[in-house]
N, C-alpha and C positions, 0 to 999 in steps of 0.2 A: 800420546795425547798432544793435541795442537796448543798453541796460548791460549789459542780461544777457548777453548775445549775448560783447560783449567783453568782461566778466571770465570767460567761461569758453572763450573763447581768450587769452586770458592763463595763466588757472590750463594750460591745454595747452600751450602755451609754455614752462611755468616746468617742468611736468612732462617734455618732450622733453629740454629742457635737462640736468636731472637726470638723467635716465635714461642719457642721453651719457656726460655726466662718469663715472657709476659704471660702463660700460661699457668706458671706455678706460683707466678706475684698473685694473678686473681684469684687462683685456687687458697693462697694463705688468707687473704684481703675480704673472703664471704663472709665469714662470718664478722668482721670487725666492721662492716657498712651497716648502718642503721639512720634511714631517713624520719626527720621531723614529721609528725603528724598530729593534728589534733582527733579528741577523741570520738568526734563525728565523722575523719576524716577514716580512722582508725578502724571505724563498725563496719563502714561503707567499703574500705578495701577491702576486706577479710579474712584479716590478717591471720596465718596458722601458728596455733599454738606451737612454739617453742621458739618459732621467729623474731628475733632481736628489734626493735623497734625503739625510737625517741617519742617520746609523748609530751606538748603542752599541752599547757591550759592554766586554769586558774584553779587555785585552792578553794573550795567552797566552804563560805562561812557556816561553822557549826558541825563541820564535819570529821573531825580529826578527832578519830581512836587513838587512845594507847592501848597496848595491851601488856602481855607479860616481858620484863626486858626490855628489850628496842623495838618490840615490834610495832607499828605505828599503820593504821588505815586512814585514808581520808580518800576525800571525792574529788575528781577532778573536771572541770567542767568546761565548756567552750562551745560556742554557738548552737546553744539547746540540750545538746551533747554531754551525757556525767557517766565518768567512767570512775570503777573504785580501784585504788590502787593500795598497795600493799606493801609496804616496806619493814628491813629488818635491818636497821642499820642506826647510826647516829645521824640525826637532822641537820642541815645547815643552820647554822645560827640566824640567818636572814630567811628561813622557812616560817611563813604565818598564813594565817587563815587571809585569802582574797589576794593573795600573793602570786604573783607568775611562776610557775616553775618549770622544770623539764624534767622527764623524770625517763632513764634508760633501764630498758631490763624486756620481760616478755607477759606474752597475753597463756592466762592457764587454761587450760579445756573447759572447765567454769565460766569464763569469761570477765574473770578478773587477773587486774594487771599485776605483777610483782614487779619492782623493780631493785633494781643492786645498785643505782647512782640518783641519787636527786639532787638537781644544781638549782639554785636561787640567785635571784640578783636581786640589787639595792632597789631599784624601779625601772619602769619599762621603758627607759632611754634605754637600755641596753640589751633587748631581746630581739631576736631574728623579725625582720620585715617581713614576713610572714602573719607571725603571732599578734605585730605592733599594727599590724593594716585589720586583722580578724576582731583586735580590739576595741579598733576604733570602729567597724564596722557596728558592734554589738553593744557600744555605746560606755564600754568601759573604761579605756583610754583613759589615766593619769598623768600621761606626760607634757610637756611644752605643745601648745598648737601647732609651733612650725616641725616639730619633731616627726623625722619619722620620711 
């Protein structure tokens, strides 16, 4: 074999190599990607049961179940859009009716959400420019005017 010959099985080496590694990073990395959506956004992609998904929206006043234990329903809602979700877990202490939230987990063959993580924040200075533009949009917006 010439130099030439072996560094450009080398540089092919170094390239299969790579190529490996980035293939078994995204093969770990499928399942832990879940994009933000709202639940209009949600109905409209259509999304298959068991697929990991982020959900906002806002808690709709009046609509929060307990039930036996932790398990807790209420309605999630956002630009026209109310989707019921489903939880079985302890609540964030900053979880209330008309309150922003995100809620992670998946869609059942029903067509209700379950979720395994629900995160709240203090007010809507602090939710994804997304959610914060969809709000002000539909007229709900409680933050600062220059906010945002």
């Amino acid at each position: 074999m010439t130099r030439k010959q072996m560094r450009l099985a080398w540089i092919g080496a170094i390239g299969l190599v790579l190529s490996g590694a980035l293939a078994l990073t995204m093969f770990a990395l499928r399942d832990g990607i879940s994009f933000a959506m709202s639940p209009a956004e949600l109905k409209a992609a259509q999304v298959s049961p068991g697929q990991r998904v982020r959900l906002f929206g806002l808690v709709e006043e009046g609509s929060v179940k307990r039930g036996e234990g932790l398990n807790v329903a209420f309605n999630l809602s956002l630009e026209g859009e109310e989707l019921t979700v489903n939880f079985n877990n302890v609540l964030p202490d900053l979880f209330r009716e008309g309150q922003g939230i995100i809620a992670e987990g998946m869609l059942d063959p029903s067509g209700q959400f379950t979720a395994d993580t629900v995160l709240a924040k203090h007010d809507e200075n602090y939710v994804p420019r997304e959610f914060a533009d969809k709000l002000k949009e539909d007229g709900l917006w409680r933050g600062k005017e220059g906010d945002g």
